[in-house]
C-alpha positions as CSV (number, residue, x, y, z in Angstrom):
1,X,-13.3,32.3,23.8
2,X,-15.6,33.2,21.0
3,X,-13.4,31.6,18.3
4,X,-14.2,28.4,16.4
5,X,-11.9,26.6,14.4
6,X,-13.5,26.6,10.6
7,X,-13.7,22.5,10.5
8,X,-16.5,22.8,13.6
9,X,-17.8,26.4,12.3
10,X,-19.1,24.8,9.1
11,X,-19.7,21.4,10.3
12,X,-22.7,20.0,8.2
13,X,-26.2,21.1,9.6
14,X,-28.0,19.1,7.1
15,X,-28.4,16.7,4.2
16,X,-27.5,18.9,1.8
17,X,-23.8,20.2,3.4
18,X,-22.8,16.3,4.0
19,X,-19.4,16.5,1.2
20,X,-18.6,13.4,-1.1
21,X,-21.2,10.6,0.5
22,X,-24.1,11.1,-1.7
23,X,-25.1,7.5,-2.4
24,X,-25.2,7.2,2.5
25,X,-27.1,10.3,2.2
26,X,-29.5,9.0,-0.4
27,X,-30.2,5.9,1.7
28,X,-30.3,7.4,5.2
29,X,-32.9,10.3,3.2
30,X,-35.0,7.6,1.8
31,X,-35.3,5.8,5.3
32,X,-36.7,8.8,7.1
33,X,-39.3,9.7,4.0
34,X,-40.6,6.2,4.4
35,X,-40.3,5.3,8.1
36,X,-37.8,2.6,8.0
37,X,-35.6,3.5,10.8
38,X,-33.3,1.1,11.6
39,X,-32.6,0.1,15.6
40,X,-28.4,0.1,15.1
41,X,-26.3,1.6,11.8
42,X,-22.4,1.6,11.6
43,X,-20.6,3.9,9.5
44,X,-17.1,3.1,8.9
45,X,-14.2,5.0,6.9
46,X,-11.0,7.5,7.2
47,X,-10.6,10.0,9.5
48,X,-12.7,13.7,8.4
49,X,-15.0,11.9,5.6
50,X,-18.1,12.8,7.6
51,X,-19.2,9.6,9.7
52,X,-19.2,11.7,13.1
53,X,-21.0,14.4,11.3
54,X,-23.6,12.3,9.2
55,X,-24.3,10.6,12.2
56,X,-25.7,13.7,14.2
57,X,-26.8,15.3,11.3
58,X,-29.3,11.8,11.0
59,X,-30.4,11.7,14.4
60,X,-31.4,15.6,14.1
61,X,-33.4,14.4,11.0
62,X,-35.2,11.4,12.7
63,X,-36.5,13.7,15.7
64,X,-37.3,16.5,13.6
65,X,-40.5,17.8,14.1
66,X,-40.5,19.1,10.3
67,X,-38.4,17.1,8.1
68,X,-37.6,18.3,4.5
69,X,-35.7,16.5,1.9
70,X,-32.5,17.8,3.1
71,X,-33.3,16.2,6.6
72,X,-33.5,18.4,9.3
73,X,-35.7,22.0,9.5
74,X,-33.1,23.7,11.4
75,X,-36.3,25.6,12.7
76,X,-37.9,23.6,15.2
77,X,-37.7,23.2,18.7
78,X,-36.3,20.0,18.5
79,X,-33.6,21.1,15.8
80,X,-33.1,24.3,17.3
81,X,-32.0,23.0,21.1
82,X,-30.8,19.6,19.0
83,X,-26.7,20.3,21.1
84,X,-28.6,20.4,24.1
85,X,-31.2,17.9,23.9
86,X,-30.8,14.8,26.7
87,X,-32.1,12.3,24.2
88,X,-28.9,12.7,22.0
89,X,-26.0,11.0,24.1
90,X,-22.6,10.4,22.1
91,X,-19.8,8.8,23.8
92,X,-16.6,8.6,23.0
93,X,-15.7,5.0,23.1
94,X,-11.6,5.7,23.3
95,X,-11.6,7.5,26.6
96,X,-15.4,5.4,27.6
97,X,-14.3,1.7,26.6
98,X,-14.9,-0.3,29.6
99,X,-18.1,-2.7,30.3
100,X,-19.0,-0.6,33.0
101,X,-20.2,2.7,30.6
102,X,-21.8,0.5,28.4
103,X,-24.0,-1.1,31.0
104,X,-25.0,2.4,32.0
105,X,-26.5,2.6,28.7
106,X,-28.0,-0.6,28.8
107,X,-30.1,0.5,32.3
108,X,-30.8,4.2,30.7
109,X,-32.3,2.7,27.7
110,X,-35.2,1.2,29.2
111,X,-36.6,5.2,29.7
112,X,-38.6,6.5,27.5
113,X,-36.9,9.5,25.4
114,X,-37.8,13.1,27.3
115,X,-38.9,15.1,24.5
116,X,-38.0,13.2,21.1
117,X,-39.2,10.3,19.2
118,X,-36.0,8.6,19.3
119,X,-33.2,8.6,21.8
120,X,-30.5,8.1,19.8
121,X,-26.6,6.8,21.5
122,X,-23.8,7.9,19.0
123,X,-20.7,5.6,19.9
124,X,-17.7,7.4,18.3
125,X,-14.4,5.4,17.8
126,X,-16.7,2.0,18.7
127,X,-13.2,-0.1,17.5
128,X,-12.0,1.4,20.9
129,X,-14.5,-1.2,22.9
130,X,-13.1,-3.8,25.1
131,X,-14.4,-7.5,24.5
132,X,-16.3,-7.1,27.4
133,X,-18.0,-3.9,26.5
134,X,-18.9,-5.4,23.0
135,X,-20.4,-8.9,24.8
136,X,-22.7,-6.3,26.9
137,X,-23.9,-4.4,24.0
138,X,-24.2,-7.3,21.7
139,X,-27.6,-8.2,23.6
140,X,-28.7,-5.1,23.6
141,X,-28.4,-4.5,19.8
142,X,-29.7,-8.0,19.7
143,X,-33.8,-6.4,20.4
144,X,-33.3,-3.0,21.5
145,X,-36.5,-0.9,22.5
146,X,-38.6,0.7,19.6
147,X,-37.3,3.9,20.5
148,X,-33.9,3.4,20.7
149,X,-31.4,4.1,17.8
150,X,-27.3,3.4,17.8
151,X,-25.0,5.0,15.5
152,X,-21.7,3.5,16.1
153,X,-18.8,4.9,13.8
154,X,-15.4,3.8,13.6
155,X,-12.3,4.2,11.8
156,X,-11.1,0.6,12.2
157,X,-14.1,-1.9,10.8
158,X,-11.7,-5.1,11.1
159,X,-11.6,-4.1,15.0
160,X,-15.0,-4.7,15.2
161,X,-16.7,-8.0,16.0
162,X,-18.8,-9.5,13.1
163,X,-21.9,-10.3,15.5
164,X,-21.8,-6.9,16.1
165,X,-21.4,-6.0,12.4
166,X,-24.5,-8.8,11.5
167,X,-27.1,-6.5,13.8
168,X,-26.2,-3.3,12.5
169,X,-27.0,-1.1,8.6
170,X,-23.3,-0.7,7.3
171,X,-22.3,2.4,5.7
172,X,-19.1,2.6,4.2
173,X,-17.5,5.9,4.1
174,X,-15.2,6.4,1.7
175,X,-11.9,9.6,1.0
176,X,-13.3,12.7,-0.5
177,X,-12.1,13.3,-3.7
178,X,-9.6,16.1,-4.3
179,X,-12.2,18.2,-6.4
180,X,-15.0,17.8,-3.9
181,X,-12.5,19.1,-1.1
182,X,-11.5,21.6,-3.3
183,X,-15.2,23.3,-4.3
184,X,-15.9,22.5,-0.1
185,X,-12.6,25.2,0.2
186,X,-13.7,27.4,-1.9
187,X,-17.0,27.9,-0.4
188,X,-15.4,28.4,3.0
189,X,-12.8,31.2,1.7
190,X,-15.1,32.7,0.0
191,X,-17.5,32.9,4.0
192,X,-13.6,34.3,5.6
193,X,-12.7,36.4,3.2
194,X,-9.4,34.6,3.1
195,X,-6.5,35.4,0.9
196,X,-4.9,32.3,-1.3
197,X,-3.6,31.4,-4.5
198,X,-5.5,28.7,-6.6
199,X,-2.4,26.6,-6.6
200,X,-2.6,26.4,-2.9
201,X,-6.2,25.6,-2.5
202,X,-5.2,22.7,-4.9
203,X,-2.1,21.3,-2.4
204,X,-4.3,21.6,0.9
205,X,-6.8,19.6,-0.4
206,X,-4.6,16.6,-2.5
207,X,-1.9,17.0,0.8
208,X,-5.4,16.1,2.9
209,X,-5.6,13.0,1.4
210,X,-9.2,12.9,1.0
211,X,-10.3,14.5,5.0
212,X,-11.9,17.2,4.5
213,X,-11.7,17.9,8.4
214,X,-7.5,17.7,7.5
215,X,-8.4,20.4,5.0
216,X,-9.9,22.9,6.9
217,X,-7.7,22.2,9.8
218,X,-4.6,23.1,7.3
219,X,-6.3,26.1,6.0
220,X,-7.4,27.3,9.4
221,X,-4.0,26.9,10.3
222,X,-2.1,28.6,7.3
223,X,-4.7,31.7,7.5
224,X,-3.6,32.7,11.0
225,X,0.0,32.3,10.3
226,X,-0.4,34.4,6.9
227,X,-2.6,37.4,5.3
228,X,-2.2,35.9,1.9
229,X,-1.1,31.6,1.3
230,X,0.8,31.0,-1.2
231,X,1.8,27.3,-2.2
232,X,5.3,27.7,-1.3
233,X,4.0,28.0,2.1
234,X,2.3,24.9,1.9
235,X,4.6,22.9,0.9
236,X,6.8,24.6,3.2
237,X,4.6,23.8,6.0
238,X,3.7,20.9,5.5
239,X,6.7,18.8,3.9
240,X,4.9,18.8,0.3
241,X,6.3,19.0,-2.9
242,X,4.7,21.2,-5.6
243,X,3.9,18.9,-9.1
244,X,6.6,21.4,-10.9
245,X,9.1,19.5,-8.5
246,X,8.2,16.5,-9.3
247,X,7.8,17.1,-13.1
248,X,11.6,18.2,-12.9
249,X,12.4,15.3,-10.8
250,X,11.1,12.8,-13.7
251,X,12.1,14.9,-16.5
252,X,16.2,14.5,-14.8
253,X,15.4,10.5,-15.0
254,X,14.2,10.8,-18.4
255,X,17.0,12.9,-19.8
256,X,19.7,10.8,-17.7
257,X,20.4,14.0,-16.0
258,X,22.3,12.6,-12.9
259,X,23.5,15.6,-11.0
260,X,20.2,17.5,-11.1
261,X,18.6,14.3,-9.8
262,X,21.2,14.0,-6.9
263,X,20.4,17.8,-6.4
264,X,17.0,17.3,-6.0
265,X,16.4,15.0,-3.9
266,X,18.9,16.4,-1.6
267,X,16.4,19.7,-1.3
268,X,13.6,17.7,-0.9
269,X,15.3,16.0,2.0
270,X,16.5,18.8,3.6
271,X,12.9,20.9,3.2
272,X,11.7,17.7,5.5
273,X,8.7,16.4,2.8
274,X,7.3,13.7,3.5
275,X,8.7,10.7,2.1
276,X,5.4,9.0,1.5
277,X,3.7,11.8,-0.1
278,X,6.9,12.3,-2.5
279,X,6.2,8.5,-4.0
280,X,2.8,9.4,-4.2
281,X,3.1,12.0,-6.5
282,X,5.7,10.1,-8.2
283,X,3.3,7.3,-8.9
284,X,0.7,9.5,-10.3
285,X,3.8,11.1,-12.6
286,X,4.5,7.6,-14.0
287,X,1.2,6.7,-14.4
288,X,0.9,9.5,-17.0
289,X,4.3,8.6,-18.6
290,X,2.8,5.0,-18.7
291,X,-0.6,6.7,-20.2
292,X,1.5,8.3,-22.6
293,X,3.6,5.6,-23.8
294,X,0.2,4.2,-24.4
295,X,-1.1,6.6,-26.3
296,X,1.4,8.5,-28.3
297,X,3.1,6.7,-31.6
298,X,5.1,9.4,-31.5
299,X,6.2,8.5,-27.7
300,X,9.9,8.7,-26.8
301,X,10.9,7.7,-23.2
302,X,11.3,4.9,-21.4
303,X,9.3,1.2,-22.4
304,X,6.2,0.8,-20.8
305,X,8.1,-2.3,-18.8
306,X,10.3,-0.2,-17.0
307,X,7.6,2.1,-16.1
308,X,6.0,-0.3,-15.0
309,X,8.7,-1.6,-12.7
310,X,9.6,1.7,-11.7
311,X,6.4,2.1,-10.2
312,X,6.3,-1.0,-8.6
313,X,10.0,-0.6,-6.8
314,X,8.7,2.7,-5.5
315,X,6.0,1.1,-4.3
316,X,7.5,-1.3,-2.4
317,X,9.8,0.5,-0.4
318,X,7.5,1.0,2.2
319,X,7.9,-2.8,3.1
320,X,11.9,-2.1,3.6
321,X,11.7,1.3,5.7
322,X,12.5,1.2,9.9
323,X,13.5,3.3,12.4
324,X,17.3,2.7,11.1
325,X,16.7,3.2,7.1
326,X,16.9,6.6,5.7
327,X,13.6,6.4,3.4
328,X,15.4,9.2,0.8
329,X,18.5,6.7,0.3
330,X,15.9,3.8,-1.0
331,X,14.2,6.5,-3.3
332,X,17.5,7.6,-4.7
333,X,19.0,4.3,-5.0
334,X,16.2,2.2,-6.5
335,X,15.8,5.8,-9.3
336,X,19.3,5.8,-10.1
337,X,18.7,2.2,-11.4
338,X,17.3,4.0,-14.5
339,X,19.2,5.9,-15.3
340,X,22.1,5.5,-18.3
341,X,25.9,5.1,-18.1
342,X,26.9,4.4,-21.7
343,X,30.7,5.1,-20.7
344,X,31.2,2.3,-18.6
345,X,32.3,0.0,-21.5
346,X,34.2,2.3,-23.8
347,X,36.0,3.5,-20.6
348,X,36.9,-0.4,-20.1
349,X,38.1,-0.4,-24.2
350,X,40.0,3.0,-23.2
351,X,42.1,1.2,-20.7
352,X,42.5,-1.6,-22.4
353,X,44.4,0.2,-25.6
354,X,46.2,1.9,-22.3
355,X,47.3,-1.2,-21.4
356,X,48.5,-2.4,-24.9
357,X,50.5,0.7,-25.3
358,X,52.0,1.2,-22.4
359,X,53.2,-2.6,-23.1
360,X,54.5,-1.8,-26.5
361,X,56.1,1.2,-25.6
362,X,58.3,-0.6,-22.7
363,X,59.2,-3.2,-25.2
364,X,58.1,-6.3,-23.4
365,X,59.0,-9.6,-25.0
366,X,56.4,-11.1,-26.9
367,X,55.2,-13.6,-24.1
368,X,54.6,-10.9,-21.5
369,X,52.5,-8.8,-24.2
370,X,50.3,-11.6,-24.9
371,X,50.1,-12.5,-21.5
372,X,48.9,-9.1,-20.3
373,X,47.1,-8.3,-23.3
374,X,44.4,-11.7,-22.6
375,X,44.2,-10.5,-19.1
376,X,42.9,-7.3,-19.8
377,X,40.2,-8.8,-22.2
378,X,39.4,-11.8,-19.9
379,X,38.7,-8.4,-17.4
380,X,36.7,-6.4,-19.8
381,X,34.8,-9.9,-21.3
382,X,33.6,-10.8,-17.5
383,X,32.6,-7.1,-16.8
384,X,30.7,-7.0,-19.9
385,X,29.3,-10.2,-19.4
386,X,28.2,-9.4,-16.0
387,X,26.4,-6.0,-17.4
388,X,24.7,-8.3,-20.0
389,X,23.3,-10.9,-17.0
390,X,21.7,-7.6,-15.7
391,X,19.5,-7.0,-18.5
392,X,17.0,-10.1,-17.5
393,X,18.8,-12.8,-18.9
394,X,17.7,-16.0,-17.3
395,X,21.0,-16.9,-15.6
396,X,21.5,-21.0,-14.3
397,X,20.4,-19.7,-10.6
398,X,16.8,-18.2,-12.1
399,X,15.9,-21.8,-13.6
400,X,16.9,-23.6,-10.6
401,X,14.5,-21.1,-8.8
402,X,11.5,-21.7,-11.8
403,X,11.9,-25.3,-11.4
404,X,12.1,-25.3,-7.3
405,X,8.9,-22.9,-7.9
406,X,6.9,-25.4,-10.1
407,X,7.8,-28.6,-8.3
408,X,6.4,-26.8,-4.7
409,X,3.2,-26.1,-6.5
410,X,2.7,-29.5,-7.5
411,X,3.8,-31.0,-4.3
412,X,1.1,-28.6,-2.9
413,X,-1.8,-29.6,-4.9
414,X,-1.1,-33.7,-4.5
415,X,-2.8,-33.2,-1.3
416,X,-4.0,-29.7,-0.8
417,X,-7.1,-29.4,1.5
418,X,-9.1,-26.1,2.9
419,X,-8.6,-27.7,7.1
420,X,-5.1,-27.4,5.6
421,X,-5.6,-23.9,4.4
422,X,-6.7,-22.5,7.5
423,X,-4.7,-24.3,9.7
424,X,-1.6,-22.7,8.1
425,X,-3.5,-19.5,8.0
426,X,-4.3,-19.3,11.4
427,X,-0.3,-20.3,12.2
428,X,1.0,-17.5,9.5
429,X,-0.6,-14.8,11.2
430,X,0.9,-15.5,14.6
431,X,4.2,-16.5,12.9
432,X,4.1,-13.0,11.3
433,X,2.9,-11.1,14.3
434,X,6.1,-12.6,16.4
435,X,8.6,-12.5,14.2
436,X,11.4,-10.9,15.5
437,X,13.4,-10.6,11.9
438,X,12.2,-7.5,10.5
439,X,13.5,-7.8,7.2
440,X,11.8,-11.1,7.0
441,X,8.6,-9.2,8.2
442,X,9.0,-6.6,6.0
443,X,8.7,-9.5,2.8
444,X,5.9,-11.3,4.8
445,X,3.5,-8.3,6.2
446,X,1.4,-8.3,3.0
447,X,1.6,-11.6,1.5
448,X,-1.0,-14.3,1.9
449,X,-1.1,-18.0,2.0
450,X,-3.3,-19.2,-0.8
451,X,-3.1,-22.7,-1.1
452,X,-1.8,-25.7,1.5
453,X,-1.5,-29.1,1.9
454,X,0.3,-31.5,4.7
455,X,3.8,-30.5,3.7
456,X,3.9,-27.6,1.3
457,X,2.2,-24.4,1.1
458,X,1.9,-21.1,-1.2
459,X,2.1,-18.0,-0.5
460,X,1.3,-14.9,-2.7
461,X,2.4,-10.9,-2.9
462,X,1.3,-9.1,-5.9
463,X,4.8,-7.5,-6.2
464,X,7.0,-9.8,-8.2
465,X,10.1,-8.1,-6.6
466,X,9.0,-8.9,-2.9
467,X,7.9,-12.5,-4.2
468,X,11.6,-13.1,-5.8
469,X,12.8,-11.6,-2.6
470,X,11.2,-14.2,-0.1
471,X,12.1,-16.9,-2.3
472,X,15.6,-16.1,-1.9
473,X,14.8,-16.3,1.9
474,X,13.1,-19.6,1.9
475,X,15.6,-21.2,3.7
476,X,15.6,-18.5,7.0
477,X,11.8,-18.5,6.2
478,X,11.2,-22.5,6.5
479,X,13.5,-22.5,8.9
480,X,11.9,-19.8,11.4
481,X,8.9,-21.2,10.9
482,X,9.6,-24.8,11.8
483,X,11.4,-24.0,15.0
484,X,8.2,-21.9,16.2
485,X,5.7,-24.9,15.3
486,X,8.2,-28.1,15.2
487,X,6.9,-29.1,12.2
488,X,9.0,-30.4,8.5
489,X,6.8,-27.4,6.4
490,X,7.9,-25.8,2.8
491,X,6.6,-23.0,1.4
492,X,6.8,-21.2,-2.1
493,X,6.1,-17.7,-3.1
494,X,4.6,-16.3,-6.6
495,X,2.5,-13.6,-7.5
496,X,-1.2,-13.1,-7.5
497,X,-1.3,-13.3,-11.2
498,X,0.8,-16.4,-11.1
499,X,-1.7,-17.9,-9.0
500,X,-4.7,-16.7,-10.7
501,X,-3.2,-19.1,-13.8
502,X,-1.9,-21.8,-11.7
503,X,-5.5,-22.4,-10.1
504,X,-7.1,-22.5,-13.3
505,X,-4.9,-25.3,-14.7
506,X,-5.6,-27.2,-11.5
507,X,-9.2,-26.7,-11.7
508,X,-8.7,-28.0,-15.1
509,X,-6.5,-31.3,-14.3
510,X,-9.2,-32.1,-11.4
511,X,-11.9,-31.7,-13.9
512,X,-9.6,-34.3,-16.4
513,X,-9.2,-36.3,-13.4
514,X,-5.6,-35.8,-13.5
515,X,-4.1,-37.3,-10.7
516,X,-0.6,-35.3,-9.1
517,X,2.2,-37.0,-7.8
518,X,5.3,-35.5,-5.5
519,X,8.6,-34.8,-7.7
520,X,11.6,-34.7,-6.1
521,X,13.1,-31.3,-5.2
522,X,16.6,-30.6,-6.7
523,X,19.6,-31.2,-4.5
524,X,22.8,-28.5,-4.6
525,X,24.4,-31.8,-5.2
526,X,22.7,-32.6,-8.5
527,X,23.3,-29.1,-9.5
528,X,27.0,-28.7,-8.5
529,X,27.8,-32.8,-10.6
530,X,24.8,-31.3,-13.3
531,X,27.1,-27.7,-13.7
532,X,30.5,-29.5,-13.9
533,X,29.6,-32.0,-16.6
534,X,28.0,-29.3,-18.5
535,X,31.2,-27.6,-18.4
536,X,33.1,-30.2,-19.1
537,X,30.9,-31.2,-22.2
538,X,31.1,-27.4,-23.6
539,X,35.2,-27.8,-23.0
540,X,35.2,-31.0,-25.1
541,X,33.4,-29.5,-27.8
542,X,35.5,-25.9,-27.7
543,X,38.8,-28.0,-28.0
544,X,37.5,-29.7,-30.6
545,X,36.6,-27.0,-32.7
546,X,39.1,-24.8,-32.4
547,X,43.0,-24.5,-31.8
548,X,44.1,-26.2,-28.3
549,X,46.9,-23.8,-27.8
550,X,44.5,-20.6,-28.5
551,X,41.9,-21.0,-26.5
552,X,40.5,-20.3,-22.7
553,X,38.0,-22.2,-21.7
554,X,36.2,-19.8,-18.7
């Protein structure tokens, strides 16, 4: 078979062919000019950014017999056998992650290299490892031989144990940028003579999301299906959405455009695209409306708050998707929020007159007109009101929630210490891990716990609508918790920036030597004897004022 797929045909051969990591390429240049090879580097990023590829292309440069500033010659003997030279060994540590490979390398390392400077092991996937395969390797790392050199590269850095990380040079890869990918395309159509639009070009490489290996493997792909790519195939390939679609898509919000909105999104569904890359392209959409709104006096849309929480609702539906939630029906439902029904109160008015006439017209006695007539306003007055609540007016249930929230911080910091801190921490992460409540998951999986003391603790999410959503599960949160550990144990959720403010008036008060006390939390109790005898008061006064026999006290 004589074909090779483009991503391996035009695999970098030097330096200078190494896309989007110019400030690893400076460093691991620099090294070989002045000699300072290191005995063990890691290079860690996203799949395709080049770590697999930088790696070979380094350990080519390091044995060259010619080096140039690119790196390798290409043109000696040791670059020109470099795929078949026995002093480069990569192992692929997913399929070769027991201890017993990794003490084969430990015995072969103690020979010499055959006909390089520098044997040189490239560990692909090293996350892969067991723990026993890391404890042998950590010696070895540890004081390798002088002409020994380990490249281990892996897509999962967390994975990999931080006395292995403390022995090695780190080199963080990071996505390619879209135009990088693009010019890298470019190039490689140009070498294939392939046919494609420019719009096209643009998809693969933003759909690629920043894996230029993803890139060519779509083009390659698309090219043998098609003598000429267009970006409808594209997106019809791949499940994208083109940014005409999603310029429509917004411009239906904006212009309260409900049906072509419902439309929409029901195309998009059906053409399969992927739900994640459609709110990714709606976030970048918003964040030009927000730009705009920003920049342009003359701006007409909506206020840069609700942009603001449009994007973060979007955002956040990620934490509510399973295998049983239709991703489009949280799209469409948290969109429709914004748009406008201006008819739903002069439709209420319209049945109202409806009402009055129809009474009028059947001659009713007096009594039974009056009667009917307050019901229908006592209807419309609570509808209205309840529309009114909607538009972020603190309601009595909000300030018992900003008063629970203030007294739990407080109680936190009277005795708040860090063996505290990462006692809860190390109990969060197993609490979160095993708990079986997926919604309750779904609210926990990114928050942290900032702050903790013997009975109280904070946690923090940096979306305010997940933070108001676990502190309307407090009780099932508590609750779960203590039955796991058998402990008494409150928490309270707020946002990073909340906490950002919150520390710095407690820095503050220990600085003024301020000394906290514990407030009592409020009871339901309280509240229900506190919500009566406000009522009562406000019926008191409403009597007073006005005509006993005229009024309804609600």
């Amino acid at each position: 078979m004589d074909y090779k797929v483009l991503y391996r045909k035009y695999r970098p051969d030097d330096f200078s062919s190494i896309i989007g990591q110019d400030y690893m390429v400076s460093i691991l240049k620099n090294s070989i000019q002045k000699d300072r090879i290191s005995h063990a580097y890691i290079f860690s990023g996203p799949r395709g950014t080049g770590k697999t590829s930088t790696a070979k292309v380094f350990a080519k440069a390091i044995n060259c017999l010619n080096p140039s500033a690119n790196g390798p010659c290409n043109e000696c003997e040791n670059c020109i056998h470099f795929k078949e030279n026995a002093d480069i060994i990569e192992i692929d540590a997913a399929s070769n992650n027991g201890v017993d490979e990794i003490r084969e390398i430990i015995n072969n390392i103690k020979l010499a290299p055959s006909y390089s400077k520098y044997k040189v092991y490239i560990i692909d996937e090293v996350h892969m490892l067991s723990t026993s395969a890391f404890n042998a390797l950590l010696l070895t790392l540890e004081e390798p031989p002088k002409h020994i050199v380990f490249i281990l590269a892996t897509t999962n850095i967390e994975a990999v144990p931080i006395t292995i990380l403390s022995r090695c040079q780190r080199f963080d890869f990071h996505k390619i940028s879209t135009e990088n990918i693009k010019n890298r395309l470019d190039y490689v159509i140009k070498e294939e003579n392939i046919a494609i639009d420019d719009e096209a070009i643009e998809e693969i490489a933003y759909i690629s999301d920043g894996g230029l290996r993803d890139a060519l493997s779509i083009l390659d792909q698309l090219s043998s299906n098609s003598s000429n790519i267009t970006i409808n195939e594209v997106i019809a390939h791949f499940g994208s959405i083109s940014k005409k679609q999603i310029s429509d898509l917004f411009e239906s919000i904006k212009n309260n455009d409900v049906n072509k909105f419902i439309d929409m999104m029901q195309k998009l569904k059906d053409l399969a695209v992927d739900y994640k890359l459609l709110i990714k392209k709606l976030l970048e959409r918003i964040e030009e409306e927000a730009i705009d709104s920003r920049r342009n006096n003359d701006y007409k849309g909506f206020s840069y708050q609700t942009i603001k929480e449009m994007a973060f609702e979007l955002a956040s539906i990620s934490n509510y998707i399973n295998i049983n939630i239709d991703p489009y029906t949280l799209i469409e439902i948290t969109l429709l929020k914004y748009f406008k029904n201006d008819n739903n109160i002069s439709n209420k008015k319209e049945n109202l007159e409806e009402v009055r006439n129809t009474a009028t017209e059947d001659k009713e006695d007096t009594k039974d007109k009056n009667k009917q007539q307050t019901e229908s306003d006592k209807i419309i007055s609570q509808e209205i009101k309840s529309e009114v609540s909607n538009n972020n007016i603190v309601t009595k249930t909000n300030k018992i929630n900003a008063e629970l929230i203030k007294i739990r911080i407080n109680n936190c910091f009277v005795n708040a210490k860090k063996e505290y801190l990462q006692e809860i921490k190390d109990k969060w992460s197993s609490f979160t891990r095993e708990l079986e409540d997926k919604t309750l998951l779904s609210l926990l999986i990114d928050s942290n716990v900032v702050a903790a003391s013997d009975k109280v603790a904070i946690i923090t999410n940096f979306i305010e609508g997940t933070v108001n959503l676990i502190n309307e599960n407090l009780d099932e949160i508590v609750t779960e918790y203590n039955k796991k550990y058998n402990k008494d144990y409150k928490f309270i959720a707020i946002t990073d920036e909340e906490w950002n403010k919150e520390r710095e008036i407690y820095i503050q008060n220990i600085r003024n030597k301020h000394q906290y006390e514990y407030l009592d939390e409020p009871t339901p109790e309280k509240e229900e004897i506190e919500t009566k005898e406000n009522s009562k008061k406000i019926e008191e006064v409403a009597l007073d004022i006005f005509d006993k026999d005229k009024i309804e006290i609600e």
